[in-house]
N, C-alpha and C positions, 0 to 999 in steps of 0.2 A: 489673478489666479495664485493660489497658495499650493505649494510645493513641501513634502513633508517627509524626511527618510533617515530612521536610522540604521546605519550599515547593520547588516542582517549577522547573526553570529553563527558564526563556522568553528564554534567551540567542540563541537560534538566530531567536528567530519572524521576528526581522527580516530578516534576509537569507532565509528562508526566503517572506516575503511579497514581496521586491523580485526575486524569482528568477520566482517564479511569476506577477508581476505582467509582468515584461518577456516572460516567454515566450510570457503567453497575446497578447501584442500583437502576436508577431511571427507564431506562428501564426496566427491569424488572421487577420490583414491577408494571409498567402501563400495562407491556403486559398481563398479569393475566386478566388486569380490560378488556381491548379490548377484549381477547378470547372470556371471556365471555358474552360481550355485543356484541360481533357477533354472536354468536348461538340468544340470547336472541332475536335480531332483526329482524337476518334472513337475516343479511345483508354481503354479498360477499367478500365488500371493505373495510370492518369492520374487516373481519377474513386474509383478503390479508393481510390488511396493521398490524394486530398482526401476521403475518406470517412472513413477515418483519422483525418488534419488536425481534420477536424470535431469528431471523438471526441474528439479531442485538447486544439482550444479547450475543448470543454465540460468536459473533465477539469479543464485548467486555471482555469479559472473559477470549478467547483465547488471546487477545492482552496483557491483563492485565499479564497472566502467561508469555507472553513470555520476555514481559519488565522484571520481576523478572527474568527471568532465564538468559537472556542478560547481566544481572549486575553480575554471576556467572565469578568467572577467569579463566581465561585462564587453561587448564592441559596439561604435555605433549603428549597426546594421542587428544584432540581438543583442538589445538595449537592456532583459533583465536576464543574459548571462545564457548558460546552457543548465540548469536547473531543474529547466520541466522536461528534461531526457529522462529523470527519473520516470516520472510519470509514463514516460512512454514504457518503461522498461518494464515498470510493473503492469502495465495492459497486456504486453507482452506473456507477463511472468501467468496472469491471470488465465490469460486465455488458455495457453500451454496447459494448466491443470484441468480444464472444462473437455478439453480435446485427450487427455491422457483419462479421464474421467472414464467421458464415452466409451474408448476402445478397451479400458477395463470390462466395464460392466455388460459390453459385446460378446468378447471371451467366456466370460465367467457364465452366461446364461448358456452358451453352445456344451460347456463343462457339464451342464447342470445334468443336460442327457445323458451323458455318462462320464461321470467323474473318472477321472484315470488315477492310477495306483502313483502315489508318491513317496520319494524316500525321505519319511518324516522325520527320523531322526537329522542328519544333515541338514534338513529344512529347520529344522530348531536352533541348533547352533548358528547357523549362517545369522536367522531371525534375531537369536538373544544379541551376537555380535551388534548387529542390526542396530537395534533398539540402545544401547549402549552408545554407538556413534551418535545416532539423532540426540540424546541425548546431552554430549558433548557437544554437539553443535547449539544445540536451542538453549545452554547454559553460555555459552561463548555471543552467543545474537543477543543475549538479555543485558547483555554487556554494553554493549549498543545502543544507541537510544529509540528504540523498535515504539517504539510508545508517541515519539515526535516526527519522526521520518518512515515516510510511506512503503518506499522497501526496502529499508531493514524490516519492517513490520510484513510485508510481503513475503519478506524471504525467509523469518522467523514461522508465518504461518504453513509457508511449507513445509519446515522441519516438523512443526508440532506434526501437522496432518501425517506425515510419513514417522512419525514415533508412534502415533495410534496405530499405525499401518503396522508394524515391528509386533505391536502386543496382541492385535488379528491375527497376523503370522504363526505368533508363540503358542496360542492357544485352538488355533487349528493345528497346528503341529502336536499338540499334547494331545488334542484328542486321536489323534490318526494312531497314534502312538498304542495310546490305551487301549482305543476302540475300533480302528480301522474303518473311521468313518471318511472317507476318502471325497464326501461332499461338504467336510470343511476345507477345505481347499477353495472353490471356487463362492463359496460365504463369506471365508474371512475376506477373497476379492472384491466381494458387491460392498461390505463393508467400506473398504478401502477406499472405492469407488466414490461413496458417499461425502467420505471425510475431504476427499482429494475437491471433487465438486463443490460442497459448499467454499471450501478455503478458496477458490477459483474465482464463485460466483463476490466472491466479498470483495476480491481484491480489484477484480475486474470494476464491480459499482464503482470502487471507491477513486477508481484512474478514468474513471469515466466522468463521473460528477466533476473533477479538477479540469478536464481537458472539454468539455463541454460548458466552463466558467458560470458553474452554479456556485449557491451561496457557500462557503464553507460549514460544514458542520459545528454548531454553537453559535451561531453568529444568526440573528435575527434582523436581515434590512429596516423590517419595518422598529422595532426598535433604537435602530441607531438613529432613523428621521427624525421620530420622536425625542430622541436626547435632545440632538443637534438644533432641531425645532425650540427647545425651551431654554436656548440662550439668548440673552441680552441682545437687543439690538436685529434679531434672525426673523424674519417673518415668514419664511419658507425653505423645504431643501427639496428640490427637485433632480430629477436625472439622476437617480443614488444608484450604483451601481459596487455589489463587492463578489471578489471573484479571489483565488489564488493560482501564484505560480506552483506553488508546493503547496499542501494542507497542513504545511507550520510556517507558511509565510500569504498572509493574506492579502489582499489591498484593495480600496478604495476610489472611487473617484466621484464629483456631486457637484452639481450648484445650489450655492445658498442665497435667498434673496434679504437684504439686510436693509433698511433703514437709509435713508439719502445721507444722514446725518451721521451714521453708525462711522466704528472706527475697526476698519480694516485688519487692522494687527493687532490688534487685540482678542478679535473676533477669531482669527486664524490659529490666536493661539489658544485658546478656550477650546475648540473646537477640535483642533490635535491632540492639547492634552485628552478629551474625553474620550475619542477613536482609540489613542494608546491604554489609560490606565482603566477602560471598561471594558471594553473590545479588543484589547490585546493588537491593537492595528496602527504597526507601523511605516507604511509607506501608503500614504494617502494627497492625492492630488483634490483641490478644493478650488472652485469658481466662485468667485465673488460678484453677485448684481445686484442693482441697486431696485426698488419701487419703483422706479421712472425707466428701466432699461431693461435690459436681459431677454428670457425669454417669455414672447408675446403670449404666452398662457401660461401660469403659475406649475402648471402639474406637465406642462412642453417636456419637448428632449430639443436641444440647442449641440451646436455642429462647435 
């Protein structure tokens, strides 16, 4: 059996902690200011979009702990660390928006029968402030490597969603303003509602596919059998199995049937390099059988 692992890089974690760290302070400290200036106003999209906020701290918070717990080592009893707590975090983070979703767009339909009067102007300011913050925040996350790690990217999509939420706000607030239309109000909520759900529904897929050990995204099984299939000496790869602990840390495991004659080490290392420099897959566990042994069907799964 061939064994294959280069230590994973923890280059990022840091700025990926001090990203997360400054955003959840900044949400948070604004969502306070929003609650209250949605009761104060009386306004929907005001309290949606700190409903949001909310989601938002807790996203961040949750991510921020899971980044710390992720840099814990490895033990013999969880052998690859505490890592996929992210994962959990963002199932967490996902679901939280599909649930804040719902009860937006519950509200905002009861509105719809009679919109009540809101103090637009302070609903704009609060909003522009609003928009401002997410802002800040979603420049401070892109910092972060929100592109490779699932939530930063999680926690980034909430920001975005609640910056859309800010500009809904802003522009029901101008209209009320202008025109006293007092059913933009519970619009720019259903709006909100939308942006809030899909960022939910994506995030949620995306911790579900990890945590239920489907292929990762980009990575085609059947093509890596294939590769692995057209080296020297390889007359089969059966049992191919790739799954991850994170969706930037992949891994592998397979039997390959080789040749009575074939050479071992050589084979293992052909077969590593091509998992690494095609497939980007560095920790990959490899079963070596021979023609004469292994498993009693070519296309078997072996214990």
């Amino acid at each position: 059996m061939g064994h294959h692992h280069h230590g994973h890089s923890h280059s990022h974690a840091s700025s990926n902690k001090k990203a997360l760290f400054w955003a959840f302070i900044l949400i948070t400290a604004f969502m306070a200011v929003e609650f209250i200036g949605g009761f104060l106003t009386n306004s929907l999209a005001l309290l949606s979009d700190a409903g949001h906020m909310l989601s938002d701290s807790a996203a961040l918070g949750l991510s921020f702990v899971a980044i710390l717990l992720g840099a814990r080592k490895a033990t013999g009893v969880k052998s690859f660390g505490y890592r996929r707590f992210e994962i959990l975090a963002a199932a967490v983070n996902g679901i939280a928006l599909i649930v804040i979703a719902a009860v937006i767009m519950f509200e905002a339909v009861r509105r719809f029968m009679a919109p009540p009067e809101v103090q637009s102007t302070g609903m704009l300011i609060i909003a522009v402030i609003g928009l401002l913050v997410n802002i800040a925040a979603a420049i401070i996350l892109m910092r972060g490597e929100k592109d490779d790690n699932l939530n930063v990217r999680s926690a980034f999509l909430h920001v975005i969603g609640d910056m859309l939420g800010s500009v809904g706000a802003i522009a029901a607030a101008i209209l009320m303003i202008l025109f006293g239309w007092w059913i933009a109000d519970p619009i720019a909520s259903i709006i909100v509602s939308v942006l809030v759900l899909v960022s939910g529904w994506r995030v949620t897929k995306d911790a579900a596919n990890v945590l239920m050990e489907s292929s990762p995204d980009g990575i085609d099984p059947e093509e890596i059998r294939k590769s692995l299939e057209q080296l020297d000496e390889v007359t089969d790869v059966h049992d191919l199995h790739v799954w991850s602990i994170t969706p930037d840390e992949p891994l592998l495991s397979c039997h390959m049937t080789i040749h009575d004659h074939g050479n071992p080490d050589r084979i293992l290392h052909n077969a590593h390099r091509i998992l690494h420099d095609r497939f980007s897959i560095e920790h990959s566990t490899i079963q070596l059988e021979t023609d004469g042994g292994g498993c009693p069907s070519p296309h078997g799964t072996c214990n």
